[in-house]
C-alpha positions in Angstrom: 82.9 102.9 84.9 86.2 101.1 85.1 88.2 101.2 88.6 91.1 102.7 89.3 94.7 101.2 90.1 94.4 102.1 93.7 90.7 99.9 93.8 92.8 97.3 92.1 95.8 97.2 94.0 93.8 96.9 97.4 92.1 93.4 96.1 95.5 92.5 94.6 94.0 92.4 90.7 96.2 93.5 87.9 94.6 96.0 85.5 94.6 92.7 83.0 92.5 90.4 85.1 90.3 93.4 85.5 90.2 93.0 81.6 90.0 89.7 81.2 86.7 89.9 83.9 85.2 92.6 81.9 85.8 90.0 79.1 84.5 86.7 80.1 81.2 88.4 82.3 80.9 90.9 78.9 80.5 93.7 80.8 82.3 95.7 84.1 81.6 93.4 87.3 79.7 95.8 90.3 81.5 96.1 93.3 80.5 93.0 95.0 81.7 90.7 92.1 84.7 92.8 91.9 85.3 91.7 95.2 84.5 88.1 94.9 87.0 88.2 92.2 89.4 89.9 94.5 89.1 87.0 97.1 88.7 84.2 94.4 91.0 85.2 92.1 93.8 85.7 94.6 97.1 84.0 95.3 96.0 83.0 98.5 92.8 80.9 97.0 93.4 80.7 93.3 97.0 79.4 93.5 97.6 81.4 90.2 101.2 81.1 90.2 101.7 77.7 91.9 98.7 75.2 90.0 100.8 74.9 87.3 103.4 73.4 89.4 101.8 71.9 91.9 100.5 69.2 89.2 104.2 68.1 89.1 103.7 66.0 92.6 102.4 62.5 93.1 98.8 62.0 94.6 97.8 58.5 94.1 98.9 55.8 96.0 97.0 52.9 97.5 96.4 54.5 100.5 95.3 57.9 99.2 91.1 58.3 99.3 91.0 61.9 98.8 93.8 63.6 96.9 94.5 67.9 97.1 92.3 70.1 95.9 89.1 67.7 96.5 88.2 68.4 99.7 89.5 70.6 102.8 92.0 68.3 103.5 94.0 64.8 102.0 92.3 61.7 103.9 94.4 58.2 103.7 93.2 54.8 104.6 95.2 52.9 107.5 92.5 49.7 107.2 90.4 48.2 109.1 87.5 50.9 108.4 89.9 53.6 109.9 90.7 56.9 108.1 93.3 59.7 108.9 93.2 63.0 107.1 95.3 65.9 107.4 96.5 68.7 106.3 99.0 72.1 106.6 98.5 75.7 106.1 99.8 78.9 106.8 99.0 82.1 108.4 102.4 84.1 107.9 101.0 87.2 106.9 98.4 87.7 109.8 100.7 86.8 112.3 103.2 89.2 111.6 100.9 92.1 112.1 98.9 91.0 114.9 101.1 87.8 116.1 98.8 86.4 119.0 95.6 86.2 117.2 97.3 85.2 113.8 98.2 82.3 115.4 95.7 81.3 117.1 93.4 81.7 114.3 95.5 79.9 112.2 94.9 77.3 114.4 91.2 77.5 114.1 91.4 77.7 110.4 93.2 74.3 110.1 90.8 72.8 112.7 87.4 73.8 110.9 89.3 71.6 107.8 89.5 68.5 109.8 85.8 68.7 111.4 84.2 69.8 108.2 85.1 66.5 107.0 83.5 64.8 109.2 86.7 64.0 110.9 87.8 64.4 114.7 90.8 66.5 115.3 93.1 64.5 117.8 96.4 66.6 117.1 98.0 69.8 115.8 101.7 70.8 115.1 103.1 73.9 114.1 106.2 74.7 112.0 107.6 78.5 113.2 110.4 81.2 111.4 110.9 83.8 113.1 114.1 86.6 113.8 117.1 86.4 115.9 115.9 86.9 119.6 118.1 89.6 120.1 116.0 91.6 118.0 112.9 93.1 120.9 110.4 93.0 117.7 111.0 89.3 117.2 110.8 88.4 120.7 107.2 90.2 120.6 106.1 87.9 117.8 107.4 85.0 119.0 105.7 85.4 122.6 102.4 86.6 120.6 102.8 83.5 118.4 103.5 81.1 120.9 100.9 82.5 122.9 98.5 82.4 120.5 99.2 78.9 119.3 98.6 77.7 123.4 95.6 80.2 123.9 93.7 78.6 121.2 94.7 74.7 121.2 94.5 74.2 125.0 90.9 75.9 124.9 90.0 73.2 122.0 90.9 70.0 123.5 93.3 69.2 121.0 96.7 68.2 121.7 99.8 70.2 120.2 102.4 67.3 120.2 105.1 69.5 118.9 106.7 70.8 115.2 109.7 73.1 114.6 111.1 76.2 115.3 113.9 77.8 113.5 115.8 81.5 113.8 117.6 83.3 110.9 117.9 86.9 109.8 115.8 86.4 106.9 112.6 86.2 109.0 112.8 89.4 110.7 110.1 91.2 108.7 108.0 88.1 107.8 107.6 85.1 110.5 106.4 82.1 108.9 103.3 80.3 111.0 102.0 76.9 109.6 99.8 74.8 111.2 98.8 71.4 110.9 95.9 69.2 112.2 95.3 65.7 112.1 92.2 63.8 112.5 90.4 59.9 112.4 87.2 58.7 111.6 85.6 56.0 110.0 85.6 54.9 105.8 82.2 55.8 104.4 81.7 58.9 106.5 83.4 61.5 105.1 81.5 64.8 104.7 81.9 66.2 101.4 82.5 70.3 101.3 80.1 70.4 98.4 76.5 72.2 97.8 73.9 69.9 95.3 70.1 69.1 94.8 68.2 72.7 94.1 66.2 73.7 96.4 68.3 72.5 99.6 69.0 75.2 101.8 72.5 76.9 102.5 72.8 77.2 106.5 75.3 80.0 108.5 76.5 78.1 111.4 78.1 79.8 114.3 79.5 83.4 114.9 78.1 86.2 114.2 80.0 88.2 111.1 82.1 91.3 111.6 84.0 93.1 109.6 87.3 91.8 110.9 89.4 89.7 108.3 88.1 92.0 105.5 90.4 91.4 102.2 92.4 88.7 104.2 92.8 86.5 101.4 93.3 89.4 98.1 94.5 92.2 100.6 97.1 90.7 102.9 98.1 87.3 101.8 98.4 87.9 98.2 101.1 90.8 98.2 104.1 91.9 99.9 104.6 94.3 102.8 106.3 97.4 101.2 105.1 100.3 103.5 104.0 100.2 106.9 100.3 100.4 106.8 97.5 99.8 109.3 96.6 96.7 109.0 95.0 94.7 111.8 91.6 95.3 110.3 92.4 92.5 107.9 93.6 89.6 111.0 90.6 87.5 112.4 89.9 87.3 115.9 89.1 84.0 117.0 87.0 82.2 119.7 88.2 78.9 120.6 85.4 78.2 122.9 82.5 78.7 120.1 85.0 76.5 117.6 84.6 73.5 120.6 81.1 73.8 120.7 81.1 73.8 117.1 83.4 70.9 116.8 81.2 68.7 118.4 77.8 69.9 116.7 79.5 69.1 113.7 81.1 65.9 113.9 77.7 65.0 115.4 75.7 66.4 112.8 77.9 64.5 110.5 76.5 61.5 111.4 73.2 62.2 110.3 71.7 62.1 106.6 70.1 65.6 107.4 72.6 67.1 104.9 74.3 67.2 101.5 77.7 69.1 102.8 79.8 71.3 105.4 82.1 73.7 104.3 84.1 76.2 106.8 84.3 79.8 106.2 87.8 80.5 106.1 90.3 82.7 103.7 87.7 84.8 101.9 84.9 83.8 104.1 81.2 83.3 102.8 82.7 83.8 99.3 85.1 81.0 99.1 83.0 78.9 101.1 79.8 79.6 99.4 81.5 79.5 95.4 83.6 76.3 95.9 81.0 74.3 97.2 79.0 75.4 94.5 81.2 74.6 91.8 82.0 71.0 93.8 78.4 70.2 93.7 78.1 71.5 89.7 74.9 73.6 91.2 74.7 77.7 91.4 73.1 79.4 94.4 70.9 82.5 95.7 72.2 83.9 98.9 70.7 87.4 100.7 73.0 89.1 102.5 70.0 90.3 104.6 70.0 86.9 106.4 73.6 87.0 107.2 73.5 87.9 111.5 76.0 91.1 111.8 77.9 91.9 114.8 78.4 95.7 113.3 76.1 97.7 111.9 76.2 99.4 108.6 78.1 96.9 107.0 77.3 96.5 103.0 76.7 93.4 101.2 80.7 93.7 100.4 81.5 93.4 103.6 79.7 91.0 104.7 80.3 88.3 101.8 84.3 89.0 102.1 84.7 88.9 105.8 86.5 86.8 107.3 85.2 86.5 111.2 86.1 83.2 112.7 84.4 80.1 114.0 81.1 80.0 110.7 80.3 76.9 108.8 78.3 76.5 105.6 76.0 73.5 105.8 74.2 72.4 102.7 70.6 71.2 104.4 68.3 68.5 102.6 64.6 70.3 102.0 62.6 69.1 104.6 65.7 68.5 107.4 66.1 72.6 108.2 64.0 72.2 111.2 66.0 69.4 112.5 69.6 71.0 111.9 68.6 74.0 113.6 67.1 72.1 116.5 70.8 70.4 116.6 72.6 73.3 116.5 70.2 74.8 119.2 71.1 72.0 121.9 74.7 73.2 121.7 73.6 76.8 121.9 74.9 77.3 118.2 73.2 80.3 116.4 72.1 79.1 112.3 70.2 81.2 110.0 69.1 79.5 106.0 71.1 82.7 104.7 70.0 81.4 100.9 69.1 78.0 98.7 71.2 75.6 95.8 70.3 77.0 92.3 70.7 74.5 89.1 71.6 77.5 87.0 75.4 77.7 88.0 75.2 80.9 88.6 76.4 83.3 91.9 73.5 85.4 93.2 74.3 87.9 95.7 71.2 89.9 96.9 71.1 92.6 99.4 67.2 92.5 100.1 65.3 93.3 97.1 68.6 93.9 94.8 70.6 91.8 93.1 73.9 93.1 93.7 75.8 90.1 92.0 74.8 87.8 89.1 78.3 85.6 88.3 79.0 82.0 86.9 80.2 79.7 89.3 82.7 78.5 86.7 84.2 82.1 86.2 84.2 83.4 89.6 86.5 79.9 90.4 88.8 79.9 87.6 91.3 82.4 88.2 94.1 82.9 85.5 97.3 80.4 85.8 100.7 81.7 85.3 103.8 79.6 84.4 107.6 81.3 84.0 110.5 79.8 82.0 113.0 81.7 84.6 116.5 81.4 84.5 118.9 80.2 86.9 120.1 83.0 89.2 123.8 83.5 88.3 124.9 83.9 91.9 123.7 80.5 92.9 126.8 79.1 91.0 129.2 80.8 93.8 127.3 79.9 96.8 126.6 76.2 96.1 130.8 75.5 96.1 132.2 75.8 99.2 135.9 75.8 99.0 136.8 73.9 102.4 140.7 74.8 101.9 139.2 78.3 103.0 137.6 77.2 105.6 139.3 76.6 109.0 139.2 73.1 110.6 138.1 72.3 114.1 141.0 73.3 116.7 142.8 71.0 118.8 141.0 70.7 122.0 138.5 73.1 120.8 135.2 70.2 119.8 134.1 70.5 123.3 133.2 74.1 123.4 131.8 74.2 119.9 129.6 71.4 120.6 128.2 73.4 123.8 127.9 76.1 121.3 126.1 74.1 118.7 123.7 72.4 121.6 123.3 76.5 122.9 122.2 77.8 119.4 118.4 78.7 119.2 118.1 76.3 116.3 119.0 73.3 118.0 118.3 73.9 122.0 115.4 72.5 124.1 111.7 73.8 122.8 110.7 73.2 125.9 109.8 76.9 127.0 106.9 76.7 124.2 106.1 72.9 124.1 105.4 73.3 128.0 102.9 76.0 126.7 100.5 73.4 125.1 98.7 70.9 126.6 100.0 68.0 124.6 98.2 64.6 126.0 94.6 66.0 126.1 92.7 63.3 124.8 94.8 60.6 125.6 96.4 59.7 122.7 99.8 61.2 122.8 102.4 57.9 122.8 105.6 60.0 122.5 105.6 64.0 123.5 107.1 67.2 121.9 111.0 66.5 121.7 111.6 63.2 120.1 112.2 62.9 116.0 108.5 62.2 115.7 105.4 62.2 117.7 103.3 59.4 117.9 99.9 58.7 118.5 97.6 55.6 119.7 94.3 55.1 117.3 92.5 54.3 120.0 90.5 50.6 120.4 93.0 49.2 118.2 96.9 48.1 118.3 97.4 51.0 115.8 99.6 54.4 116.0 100.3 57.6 113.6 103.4 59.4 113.7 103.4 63.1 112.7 106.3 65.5 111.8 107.0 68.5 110.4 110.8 69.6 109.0 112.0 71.6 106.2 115.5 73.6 105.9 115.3 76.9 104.3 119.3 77.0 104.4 119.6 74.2 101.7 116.5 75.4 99.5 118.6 78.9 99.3 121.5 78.0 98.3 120.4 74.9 96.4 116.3 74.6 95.9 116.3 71.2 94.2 117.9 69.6 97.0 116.8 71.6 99.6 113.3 70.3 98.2 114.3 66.5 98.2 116.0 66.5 101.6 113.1 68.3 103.2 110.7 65.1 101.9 113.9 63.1 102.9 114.4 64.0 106.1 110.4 64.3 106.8 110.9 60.0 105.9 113.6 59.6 108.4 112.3 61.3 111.3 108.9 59.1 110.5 111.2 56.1 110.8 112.9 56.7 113.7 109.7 56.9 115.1 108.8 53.1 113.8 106.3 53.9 111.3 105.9 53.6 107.5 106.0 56.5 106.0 102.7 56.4 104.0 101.9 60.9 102.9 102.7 64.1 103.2 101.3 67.3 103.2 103.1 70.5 102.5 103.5 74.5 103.6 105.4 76.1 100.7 106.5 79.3 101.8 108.4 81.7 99.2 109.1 85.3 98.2 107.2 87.3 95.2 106.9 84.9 92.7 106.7 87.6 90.1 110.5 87.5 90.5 112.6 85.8 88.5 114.9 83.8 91.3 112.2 83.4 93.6 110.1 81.6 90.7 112.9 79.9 90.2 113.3 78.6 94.3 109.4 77.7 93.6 110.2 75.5 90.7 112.8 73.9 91.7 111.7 73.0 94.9 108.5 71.5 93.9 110.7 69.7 91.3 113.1 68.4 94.1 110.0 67.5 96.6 108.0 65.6 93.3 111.0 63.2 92.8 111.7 62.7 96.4 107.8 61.7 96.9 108.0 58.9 94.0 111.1 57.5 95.6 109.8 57.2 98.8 106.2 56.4 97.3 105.0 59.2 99.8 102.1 61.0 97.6 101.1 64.6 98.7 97.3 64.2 99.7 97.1 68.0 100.5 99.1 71.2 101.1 98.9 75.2 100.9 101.1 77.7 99.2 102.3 81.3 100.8 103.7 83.4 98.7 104.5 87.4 98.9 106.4 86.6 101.8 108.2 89.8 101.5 109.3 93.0 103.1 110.6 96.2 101.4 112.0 93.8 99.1 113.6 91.5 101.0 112.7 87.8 100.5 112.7 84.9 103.0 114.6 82.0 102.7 112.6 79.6 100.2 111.0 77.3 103.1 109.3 74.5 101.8 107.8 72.5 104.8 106.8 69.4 104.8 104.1 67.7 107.3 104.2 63.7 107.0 102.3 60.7 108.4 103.1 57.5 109.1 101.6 54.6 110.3 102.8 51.8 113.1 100.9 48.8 112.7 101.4 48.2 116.5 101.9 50.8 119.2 104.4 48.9 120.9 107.1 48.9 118.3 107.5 52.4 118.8 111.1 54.2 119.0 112.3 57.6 120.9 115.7 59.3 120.4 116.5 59.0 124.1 119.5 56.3 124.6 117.5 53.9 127.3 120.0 51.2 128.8 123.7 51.5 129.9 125.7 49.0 128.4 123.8 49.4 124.5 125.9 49.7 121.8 125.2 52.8 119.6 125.9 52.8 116.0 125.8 54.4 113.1 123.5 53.4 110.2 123.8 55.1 106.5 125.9 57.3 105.3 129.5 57.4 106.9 130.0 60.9 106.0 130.9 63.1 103.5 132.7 66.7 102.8 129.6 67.7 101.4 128.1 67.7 104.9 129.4 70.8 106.1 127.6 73.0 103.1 124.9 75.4 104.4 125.0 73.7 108.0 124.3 75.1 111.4 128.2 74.8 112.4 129.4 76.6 109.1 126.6 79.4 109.7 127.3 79.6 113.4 131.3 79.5 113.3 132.3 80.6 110.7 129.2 82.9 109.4 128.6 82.0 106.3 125.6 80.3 104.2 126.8 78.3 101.3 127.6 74.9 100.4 125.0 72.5 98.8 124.4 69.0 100.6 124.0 65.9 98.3 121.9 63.2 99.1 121.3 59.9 97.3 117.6 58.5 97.7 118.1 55.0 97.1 120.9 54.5 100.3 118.1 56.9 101.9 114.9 54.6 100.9 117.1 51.5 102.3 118.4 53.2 105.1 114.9 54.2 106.3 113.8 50.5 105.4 115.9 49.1 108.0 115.3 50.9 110.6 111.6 50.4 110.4 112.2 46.6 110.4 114.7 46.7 113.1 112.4 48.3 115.4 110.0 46.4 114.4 111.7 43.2 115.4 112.6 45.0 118.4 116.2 45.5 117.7 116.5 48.9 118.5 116.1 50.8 121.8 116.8 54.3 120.2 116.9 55.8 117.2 118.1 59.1 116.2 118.2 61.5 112.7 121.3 63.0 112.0 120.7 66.6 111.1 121.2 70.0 112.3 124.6 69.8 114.0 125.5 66.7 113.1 126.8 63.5 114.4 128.2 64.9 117.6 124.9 67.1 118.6 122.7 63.3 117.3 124.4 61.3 119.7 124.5 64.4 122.9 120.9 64.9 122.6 120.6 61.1 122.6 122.4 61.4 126.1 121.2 64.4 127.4 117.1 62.9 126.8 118.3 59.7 128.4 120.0 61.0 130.9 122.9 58.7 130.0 126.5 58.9 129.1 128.2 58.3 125.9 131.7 56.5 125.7 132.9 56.0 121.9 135.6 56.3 119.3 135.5 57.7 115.6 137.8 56.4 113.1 138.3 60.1 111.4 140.1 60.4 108.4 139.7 63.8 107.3 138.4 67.0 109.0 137.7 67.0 112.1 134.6 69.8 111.7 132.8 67.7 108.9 132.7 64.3 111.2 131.4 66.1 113.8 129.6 69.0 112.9 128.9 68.0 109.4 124.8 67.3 108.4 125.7 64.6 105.4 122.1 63.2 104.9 121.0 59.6 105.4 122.3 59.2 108.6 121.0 57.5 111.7 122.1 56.9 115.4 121.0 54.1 117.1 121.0 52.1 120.1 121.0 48.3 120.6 121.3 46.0 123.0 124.3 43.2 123.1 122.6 40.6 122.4 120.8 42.4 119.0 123.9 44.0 117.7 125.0 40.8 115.3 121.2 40.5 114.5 121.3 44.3 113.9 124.3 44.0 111.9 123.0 40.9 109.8 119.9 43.0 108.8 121.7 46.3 107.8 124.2 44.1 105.4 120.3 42.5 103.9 119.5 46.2 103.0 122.9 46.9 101.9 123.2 50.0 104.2 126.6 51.1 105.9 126.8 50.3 109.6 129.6 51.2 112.2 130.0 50.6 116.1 130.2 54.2 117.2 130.6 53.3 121.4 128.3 52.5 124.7 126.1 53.8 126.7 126.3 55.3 130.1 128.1 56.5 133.2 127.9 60.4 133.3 130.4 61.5 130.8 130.1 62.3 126.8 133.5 60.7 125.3 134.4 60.9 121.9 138.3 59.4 122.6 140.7 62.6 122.0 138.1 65.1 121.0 135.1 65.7 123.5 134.9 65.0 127.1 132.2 66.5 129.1 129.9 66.0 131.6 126.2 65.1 130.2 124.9 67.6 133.0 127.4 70.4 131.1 125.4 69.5 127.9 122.0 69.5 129.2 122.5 72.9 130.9 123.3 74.3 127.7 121.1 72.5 125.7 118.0 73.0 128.1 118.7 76.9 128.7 119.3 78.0 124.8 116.0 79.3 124.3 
C-alpha cells in the first residue's frame, strides 16, 4: 500500500523518489527499506543536490593520498612516512534545537572520522554563526554551543586550538556549527571504512543503541525549520568518556591484521555505516537487529537500524580473529556484539529474528537521485554589488580614533578569548601557536616538522557576490596559512546554504563552488574532503551563503614559524600586497557597522595573491620576518592595532592617503599583509618582495605605548586592548 505525504515528508522523500524506489526494487519497499532510503537518500548523506557540483573542485595533487568521498576523511602526505588527514563537518541543525549537546556531538562525530582511519586526532577547530547577543535566545545557543564544544574536547584529550566566530542577523534562527579534526599517522596504515571477504563478521563496537538521533540525517538535516516542532528526539547525546576509551581501542586495534575495516556510526547510524562499507568493499551483508544491544525497550528493527546514538563503530572482523577483537575491546571495557556477516550477493538484509524485514541492493539503497538547476542570476544582486561611495559619508575629521575602538569593540572582530579559555588547547603537547593568532600551528612530534590549521569564510561577500565570496574564502584560508610560515598544501570545506530547491540560493551554491574551484587551481590547494548543509532555513528565511573553508599547511621546520604579535621595538612594519583599493570598503565590517548597510562586492586578483603569499613564506622562512599579519575584517588600521595590542607594543607610522580616509583604514581590499622586520632585514625584505613582484611600503615602527597613525589616530595601546579584550 503506498504511503502517505505525511510518511514521506517525515523522512524528507518526495512522492517521485517514492516512485522511482517502487521502480528500481519493482515493488513498494516495507518500512524498514523505506527508511534506509529515508536516511540514504537524504541531503545530508546522498548530497543530491550538491554531487553534481561538487565534481567541479580539484582533488589531485601530489600530496593528496585519499581524495573526498573515499574514505571518512581526505589524508595528504607531508614525507618522510608521515600522514595528515582531516576533515570538516557540520552540525547546524542539531545545535539549534538542543545547542549543548549539538555541539558536543558534533564534535564526536568529526572525531570517530579521524580514528576510524586509523589516524590519531591531535586537534579540533570550530567555525561558529550565530545571532546578535542582544538577542537572550542567541546568547543561550552560544553558551550551549560553546559549552558543548569545551564539555566534549576537554574530556577527549584533544586540543581545540581555535576557529572563528562570527555574529549577523541572519543567523538568528539557524546557528551554523562546523567542526574540524585533524590527525597523523604513519603511510601504509590507513584503515579503510570498507566491508569485503564473505563470511567475515560485522562487529557493534561501543554504546549501547537508543532511540535518540532517530531521523537525524532525512528528518532534521535535510529540510528547513518552518513550524516549531518538538524536536530533541532527533539530537544525539554524546559520551566523551566512552569515545576516549574507544579512541584508543581503535587506533590500537588498527594496528593489527585482525580486520578488513572500521567504519563509525554517524548521520543515519547503523544504516549509513553498515550500506557504505558494503558498497566500498563491492560485498552485500546479513545483519539481525536481534543482536543489536538496546538501551530502550520496545524499539522495532526501524529504530534501531536509523538511530543515531553516539560513540558505535562498525568493524569488519577477519573469520577466525572475532575472539581476539572482542578480547581487545574487553581490556578497555568496550562492549562488542557480531550483530551480522559480509554477503557476496550485494544485497542489504535486514532481519528482525526469524523475519526478513529488508531485502535491498547495495547499489540502489546508495545511489540516491542527483539534481542539477540551470538557475538564473537573482536580479537584485545587480543593485547590491555597486556601491555608490559618493553616497556614502567619508571618515570625519578627528573622528578614526573612535571608530577604530568601535571596529576593535564589534563582536566580529574582538578578543575570543571568553570561549578559547574554555578549551584546553595544549593537551598533548603539540600546540606551537594558541587560539588568537592568523593560524594555529602544530609540532609533528619526533621530527622538525609543523601543520598549520585555519578555518575562515565571509558570508557578507558570498551574499552579495557568491563567486567571489567563494574565491576569497580559499584566498584568505592561503594567507592566514602563510602568515603562519607554512605551505599551503589542502583544504577541506563546510558549505553551508539555504533550500537549494530555490532558485537564488541554488544559484549562491553554484557560484560559490565555481569561485572556490578556480581559487583551489590557482593556489594548487586541492579539496581532499568536505561536507555540505543545506536547509539552513527558518520560516523562510535563508542564512547568509557561508562557505567555510578548513586548510592545512605544512612548515618544513617548526622554528620558522610566524605570529601576528609585533615582537621587538624598533622593527619596521610594512605593508606587503595590495596598496589598497575603493573596492575595499564593499560588504565590510566598517560599512555594515557605520553606516548599516551590506553591499559592495570586493575584487581580488589571484596571481598578486599567489605571489604575495609566496613571499611571505620565504621571508619567514629566511627569517626575515618577526610578524606577520592578514589584512581583513576591519582593515589596515584594526591589522596593525591587534598587531600591537598581542605584542603589547606601540605603533608609530604615517600613511601616504590619497583618497578616502574610511577605505585606507577601514577598507578589507584583499591580498594584503602587515608585517614586521627587523633593521637590518628590511633591504633584504625589500629585495625579495621586488623578486616576486609584490608591492611593498614602509608603514612605521614599533613601540613605546601609543598607536600613531600621523594626523588620524592617537591612542593609547591599553585604550585598544580594553576594548578589544572586553567586546565579547
Amino acid at each position: 500500500m503506498p504511503v502517505s505525504r505525511e510518511q514521506l515528508e517525515e523522512i524528507a522523500l518526495s512522492r517521485k523518489e517514492y516512485n522511482l524506489i517502487v521502480q528500481k526494487l519493482g515493488r513498494e519497499p516495507t518500512e524498514v527499506e523505506l527508511g534506509l532510503f529515508g536516511s540514504l537518500w537524504s541531503e545530508h548523506c546522498g548530497y543530491k543536490h550538491s554531487k553534481a557540483l561538487l565534481k567541479l573542485f580539484p582533488n589531485k595533487g601530489k600530496y593528496v593520498l585519499v581524495k573526498p568521498g573515499e574514505e571518512n576523511a581526505g589524508v595528504i602526505d607531508i614525507g618522510d612516512g608521515q600522514i595528515v588527514g582531516f576533515k570538516m563537518e557540520s552540525h547546524n541543525h542539531p545545535s539549534y534545537i538542543e545547542p549543548y549537546q549539538g555541539a558536543a556531538t558534533g564534535v564526536g562525530g568529526i572525531v570517530r572520522d579521524i580514528f576510524t582511519m586509523g589516524l590519531r586526532p591531535i586537534a579540533l577547530m570550530n567555525s561558529l554563526r550565530f545571532g546578535p547577543l542582544s538577542q537572550p535566545h542567541n546568547r543561550y545557543l552560544f553558551g550551549g554551543v560553546v559549552g558543548g564544544i569545551g564539555g566534549y574536547g576537554n574530556c577527549l584529550g584533544i586540543a581545540d586550538v581555535g576557529g572563528e566566530i562570527y555574529f549577523d542577523d541572519c543567523y538568528t534562527g539557524n546557528p551554523l556549527v562546523n567542526a574540524f579534526c585533524l590527525g597523523t599517522g604513519k603511510a601504509g596504515e590507513l584503515v579503510k571504512g570498507r566491508a569485503s571477504g564473505e563470511g567475515n563478521f560485522i562487529m557493534l563496537v561501543g554504546a549501547d543503541t537508543g532511540r535518540d538521533g532517530l531521523l537525524g540525517a532525512s528528518g532534521l538535516a535535510s529540510r528547513t525549520f518552518e513550524e516549531v516542532r518538538e524536536l530533541r528526539s532527533a539530537v544525539q547525546v554524546g559520551n566523551p568518556f566512552m569515545e576516549k576509551l574507544l579512541i584508543e581501542a581503535c587506533l590500537e586495534l588498527a594496528k593489527t591484521d585482525w580486520i578488513v575495516g572500521m567504519q563509525d556510526c554517524g548521520a543515519a547510524g547503523l544504516t549509513s555505516a553498515t550500506v557504505e562499507a558494503a558498497d566500498k568493499g563491492g560485498s552485500g551483508l546479513d545483519i539481525d537487529v536481534q543482536k543489536v544491544p538496546r538501551r530502550e525497550k520496545g524499539m522495532t528493527a526501524y529504530e534501531v537500524m536509523l538511530s543515531e546514538s553516539q560513540e558505535r563503530m562498525i568493524v569488519i572482523v577477519k573469520k577466525g580473529y572475532e575472539s581476539k577483537v572482542r578480547a581487545l575491546f574487553d581490556r578497555w571495557e568496550l562492549h562488542s556484539d557480531i550483530i551480522g556477516t559480509v554477503t557476496s550477493d550485494r544485497m542489504v538484509t535486514i532481519r528482525d529474528g526469524g523475519q526478513v524485514v529488508a531485502h535491498a541492493p547495495v547499489e540502489i539503497l546508495n545511489t540516491p537521485p542527483v539534481y542539477r538547476f540551470r538557475p538564473k542570476r537573482p536580479a537584485w544582486l545587480d543593485g547590491l554589488q555597486n556601491l555608490n561611495l559618493s553616497k556614502i559619508k567619508d571618515v570625519p575629521s578627528g573622528q578614526a580614533g573612535k571608530i577604530l575602538l568601535k571596529l576593535l569593540a564589534t563582536p566580529n572582530i574582538c578578543s575570543k578569548h571568553k570561549v578559547y579559555r574554555q578549551y584546553d588547547h595544549q593537551v598533548g603537547d603539540n600546540t606551537v601557536v594558541l587560539p588568537g593568532s592568523d593560524a594555529a600551528v602544530l609540532r609533528i612530534q619526533q621530527t622538525p616538522k609543523a601543520i598549520s590549521m585555519v578555518c575562515d569564510g565571509n558570508g557578507r561577500y558570498c551574499y552579495v557576490n557568491p563567486f567571489l565570496g567563494g574565491v576569497i574564502a580559499v584566498a584568505e584560508a592561503a594567507r592566514n596559512t602563510a602568515c603562519s610560515g607554512a605551505k599551503p598544501m589542502a583544504i577541506t570545506n563546510c558549505l553551508n546554504f539555504g533550500n537549494p530547491d530555490k532558485n537564488d540560493v541554488y544559484y549562491q551554491l553554484q557560484e560559490c563552488i565555481k569561485g572556490m574551484s578556480q581559487a583551489c587551481k590557482k593556489l594548487k590547494t586541492p579539496v581532499i574532503s568536505g561536507n555540505v548543509s543545506l536547509y539552513n532555513e527558518t520560516r523562510g528565511v535563508a542564512i547568509f551563503p557561508t562557505p567555510v573553508v578548513g586548510m592545512v599547511g605544512l612548515i618544513k621546520n617548526v622554528k620558522h614559524h610566524c605570529t601576528s604579535a609585533f615582537k621587538h621595538s624598533g622593527d619596521i612594519v610594512f605593508l606587503l600586497g595590495n596598496p589598497g583599493d575603493d573596492a575595499g570598503l564593499g560588504s565590510s565590517e566598517y560599512l555594515e557597522l557605520i553606516h548599516g548597510k551590506v553591499e559592495g562586492s570586493q575584487q581580488i586578483d589571484l596571481e598578486t595573491e599567489k605571489r604575495l603569499q609566496d613571499c611571505v613564506i620565504k621571508a619567514i622562512e629566511r627569517g626575515l620576518l618577526n610578524s606577520a599579519h592578514d589584512c581583513s575584517d576591519g582593515g589596515l588600521a584594526v591589522a596593525l592595532a591587534e598587531s600591537c595590542i598581542q605584542g603589547g607594543l606601540g605603533f608609530n607610522g604615517k600613511l601616504d592617503i590619497k583618497g578616502r580616509l574610511d577605505t585606507a583604514l577601514f577598507g578589507e581590499s584583499q591580498s594584503r599583509i602587515v608585517v614586521s622586520a627587523s633593521p637590518g632585514a628590511a633591504r633584504r625584505l625589500e629585495s625579495l618582495a621586488f623578486r616576486f613582484n609584490v608591492p611593498i611600503a614602509r608603514l612605521g615602527t614599533v613601540g613605546g605605548t601609543q598607536f600613531n597613525i600621523k594626523g588620524h589616530i592617537d591612542l593609547p595601546v591599553s585604550e585598544l586592548h580594553q576594548a578589544w579584550w572586553n567586546g565579547l
